[in-house]
C-alpha positions as CSV (number, residue, x, y, z in Angstrom):
1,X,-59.1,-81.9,94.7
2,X,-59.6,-84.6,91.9
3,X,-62.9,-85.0,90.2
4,X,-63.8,-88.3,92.1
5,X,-63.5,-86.5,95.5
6,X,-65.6,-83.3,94.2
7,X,-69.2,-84.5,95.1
8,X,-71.7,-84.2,92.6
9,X,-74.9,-82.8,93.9
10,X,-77.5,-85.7,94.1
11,X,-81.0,-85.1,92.3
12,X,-83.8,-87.1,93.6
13,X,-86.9,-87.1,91.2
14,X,-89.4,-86.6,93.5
15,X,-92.6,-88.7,91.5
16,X,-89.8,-91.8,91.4
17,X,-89.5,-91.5,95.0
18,X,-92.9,-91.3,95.3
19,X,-94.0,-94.5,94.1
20,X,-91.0,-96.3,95.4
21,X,-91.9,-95.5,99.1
22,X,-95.7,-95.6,100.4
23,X,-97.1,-92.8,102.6
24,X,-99.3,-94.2,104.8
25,X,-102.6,-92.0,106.2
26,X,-104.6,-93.9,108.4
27,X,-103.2,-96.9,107.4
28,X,-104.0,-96.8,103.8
29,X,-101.2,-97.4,101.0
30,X,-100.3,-94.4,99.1
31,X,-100.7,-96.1,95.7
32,X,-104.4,-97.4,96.8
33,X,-105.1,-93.1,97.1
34,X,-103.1,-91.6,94.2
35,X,-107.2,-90.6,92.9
36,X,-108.1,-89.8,96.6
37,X,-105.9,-87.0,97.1
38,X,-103.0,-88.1,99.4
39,X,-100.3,-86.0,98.3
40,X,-96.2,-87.7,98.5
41,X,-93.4,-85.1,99.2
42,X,-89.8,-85.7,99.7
43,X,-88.3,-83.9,102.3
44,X,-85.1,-84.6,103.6
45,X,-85.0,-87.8,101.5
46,X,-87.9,-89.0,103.4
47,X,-91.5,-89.3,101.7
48,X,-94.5,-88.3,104.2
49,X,-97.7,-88.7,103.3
50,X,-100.3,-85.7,103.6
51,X,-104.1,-85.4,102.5
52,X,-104.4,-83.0,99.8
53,X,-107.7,-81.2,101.1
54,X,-109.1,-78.9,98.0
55,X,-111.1,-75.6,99.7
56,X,-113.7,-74.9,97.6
57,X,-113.7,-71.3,97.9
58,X,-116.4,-68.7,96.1
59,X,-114.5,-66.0,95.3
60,X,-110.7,-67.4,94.7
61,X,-107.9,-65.4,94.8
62,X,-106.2,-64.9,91.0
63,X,-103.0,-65.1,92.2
64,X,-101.5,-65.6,95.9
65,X,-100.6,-62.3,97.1
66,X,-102.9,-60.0,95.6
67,X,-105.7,-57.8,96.8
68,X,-109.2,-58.5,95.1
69,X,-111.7,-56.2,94.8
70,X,-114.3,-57.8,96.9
71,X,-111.5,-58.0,99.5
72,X,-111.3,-54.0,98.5
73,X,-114.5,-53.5,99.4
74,X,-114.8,-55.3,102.7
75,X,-112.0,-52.8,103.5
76,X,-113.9,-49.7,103.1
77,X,-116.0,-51.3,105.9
78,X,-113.1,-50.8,108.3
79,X,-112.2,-47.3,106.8
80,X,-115.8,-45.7,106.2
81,X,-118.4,-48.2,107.4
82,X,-120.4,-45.6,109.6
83,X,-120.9,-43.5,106.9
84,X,-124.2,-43.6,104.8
85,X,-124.5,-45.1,102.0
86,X,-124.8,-42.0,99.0
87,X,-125.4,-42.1,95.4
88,X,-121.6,-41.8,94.8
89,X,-121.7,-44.9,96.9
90,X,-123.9,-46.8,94.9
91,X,-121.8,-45.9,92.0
92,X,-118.9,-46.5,92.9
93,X,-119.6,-50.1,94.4
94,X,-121.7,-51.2,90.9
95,X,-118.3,-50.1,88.8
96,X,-116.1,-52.3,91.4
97,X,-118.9,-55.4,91.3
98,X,-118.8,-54.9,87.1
99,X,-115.6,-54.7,86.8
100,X,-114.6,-57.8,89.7
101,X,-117.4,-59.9,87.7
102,X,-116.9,-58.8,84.0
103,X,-120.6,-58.7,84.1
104,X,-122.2,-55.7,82.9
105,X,-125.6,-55.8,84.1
106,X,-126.6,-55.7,88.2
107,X,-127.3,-59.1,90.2
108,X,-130.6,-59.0,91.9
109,X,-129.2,-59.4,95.7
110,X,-125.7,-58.3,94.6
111,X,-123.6,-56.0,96.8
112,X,-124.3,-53.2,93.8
113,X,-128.7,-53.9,94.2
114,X,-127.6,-53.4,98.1
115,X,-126.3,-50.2,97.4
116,X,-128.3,-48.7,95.0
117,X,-131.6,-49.6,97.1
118,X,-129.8,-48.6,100.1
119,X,-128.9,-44.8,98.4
120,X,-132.7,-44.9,97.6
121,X,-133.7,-45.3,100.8
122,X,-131.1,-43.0,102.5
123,X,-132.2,-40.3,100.1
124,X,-136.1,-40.6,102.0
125,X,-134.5,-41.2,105.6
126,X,-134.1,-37.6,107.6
127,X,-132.2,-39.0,110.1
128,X,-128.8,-40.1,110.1
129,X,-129.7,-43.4,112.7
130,X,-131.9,-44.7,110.4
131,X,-129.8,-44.7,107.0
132,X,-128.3,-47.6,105.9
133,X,-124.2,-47.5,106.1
134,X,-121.7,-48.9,104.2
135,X,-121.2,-51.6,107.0
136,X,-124.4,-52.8,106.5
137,X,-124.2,-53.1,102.5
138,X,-120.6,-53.8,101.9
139,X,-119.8,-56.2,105.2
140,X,-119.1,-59.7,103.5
141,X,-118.8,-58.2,99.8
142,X,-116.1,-61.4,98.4
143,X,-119.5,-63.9,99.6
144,X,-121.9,-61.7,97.5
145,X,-119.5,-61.9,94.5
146,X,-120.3,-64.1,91.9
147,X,-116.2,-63.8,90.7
148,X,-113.7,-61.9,91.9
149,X,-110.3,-60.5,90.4
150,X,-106.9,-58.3,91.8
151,X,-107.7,-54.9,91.8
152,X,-105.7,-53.4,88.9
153,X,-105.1,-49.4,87.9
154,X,-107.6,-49.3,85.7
155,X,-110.2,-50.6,88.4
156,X,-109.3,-47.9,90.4
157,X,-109.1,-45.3,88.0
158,X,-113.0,-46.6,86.8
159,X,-114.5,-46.8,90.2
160,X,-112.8,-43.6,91.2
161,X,-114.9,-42.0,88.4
162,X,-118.1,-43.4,88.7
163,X,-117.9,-41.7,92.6
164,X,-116.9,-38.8,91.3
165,X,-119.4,-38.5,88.6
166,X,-122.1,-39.0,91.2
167,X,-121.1,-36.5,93.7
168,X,-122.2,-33.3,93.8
169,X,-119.0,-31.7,94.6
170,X,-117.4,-34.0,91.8
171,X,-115.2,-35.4,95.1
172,X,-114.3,-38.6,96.2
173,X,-115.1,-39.4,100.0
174,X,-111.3,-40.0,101.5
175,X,-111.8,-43.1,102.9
176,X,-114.4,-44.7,100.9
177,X,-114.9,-46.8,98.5
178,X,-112.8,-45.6,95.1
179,X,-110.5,-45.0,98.1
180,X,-109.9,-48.6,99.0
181,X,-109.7,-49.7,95.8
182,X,-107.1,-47.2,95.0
183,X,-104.6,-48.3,97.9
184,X,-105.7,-52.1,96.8
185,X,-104.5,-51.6,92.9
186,X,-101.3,-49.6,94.2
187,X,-100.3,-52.4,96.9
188,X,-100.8,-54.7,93.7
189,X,-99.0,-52.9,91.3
190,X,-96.0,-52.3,93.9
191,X,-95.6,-56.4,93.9
């Protein structure tokens, strides 16, 4: 084979292409929304046109792939959410809010003010019907977050502790909350 017939792999800058074709949406010219949002890709040599919606979201992910730790603790919901919500609890769920927020002091109305008022009451309630669980406190947690980050080792490792350091038996419960964090910063870690 000669080096005329080897064909040279074609590069196509896609911005170029961009401007040179119009993507139409709704009948409005692609140059006309460049600020609006339309979006140009090439595919296939061909330009389509595609509105470029932006999802405000609360709580955004850090990085595509990861487990937060609100999304943590909406997990010990499907794990432990019958059981009452304990001191350990409490703990446990104001180390994960500090440490998903960076903030070191509790929101009023935050998912670790939930708790805490929740062990409070639980701690007056004699029967187990009337306690609060961890369903009730911990069911849309990523909402109640001001910010939220991937769980890391060190989050586990710090939530872990604050449970154990407010349990009598110095235990973690096995599927609560240091628990779900735990399998959240080892699914991270193993990415």
């Amino acid at each position: 084979m000669s080096e005329d017939q080897v064909e040279k792999p074609t590069t196509n800058d896609v911005k170029e292409e961009a401007k040179k074709i119009p993507a139409t949406q709704g009948g409005v010219d692609a140059a006309d929304d460049k600020d609006k949002g339309v979006v140009t890709e090439a595919s296939g040599g061909q330009a389509e046109g595609e509105v470029n919606q932006k999802n405000v979201v609360a709580n955004p992910p850090a990085s595509e792939g990861t487990i937060t730790i609100g999304e943590a603790l909406e997990a010990a919901v499907l794990t432990a959410g019958n059981k009452p919500v304990e001191w350990s609890d409490a703990a446990a769920i104001q180390a994960a809010e500090v440490r998903a927020t960076g903030r070191t002091n509790i929101m009023p109305g935050g998912v670790a003010a939930s708790a805490q008022s929740a062990a409070t009451l639980n701690a007056r309630v004699n029967s187990d019907d009337e306690k609060t669980t961890l369903a009730d406190v911990l069911t849309g947690a990523r909402g109640k977050l001001p910010s939220d980050k991937p769980a890391t080792r060190k989050d586990a490792e710090g939530v872990t502790g604050a449970e154990m350091r407010n349990d009598p038996h110095l235990t973690t419960y096995p599927t609560g909350v240091a628990a779900s964090v735990a399998a959240a910063a080892r699914i991270n870690q193993s990415k």
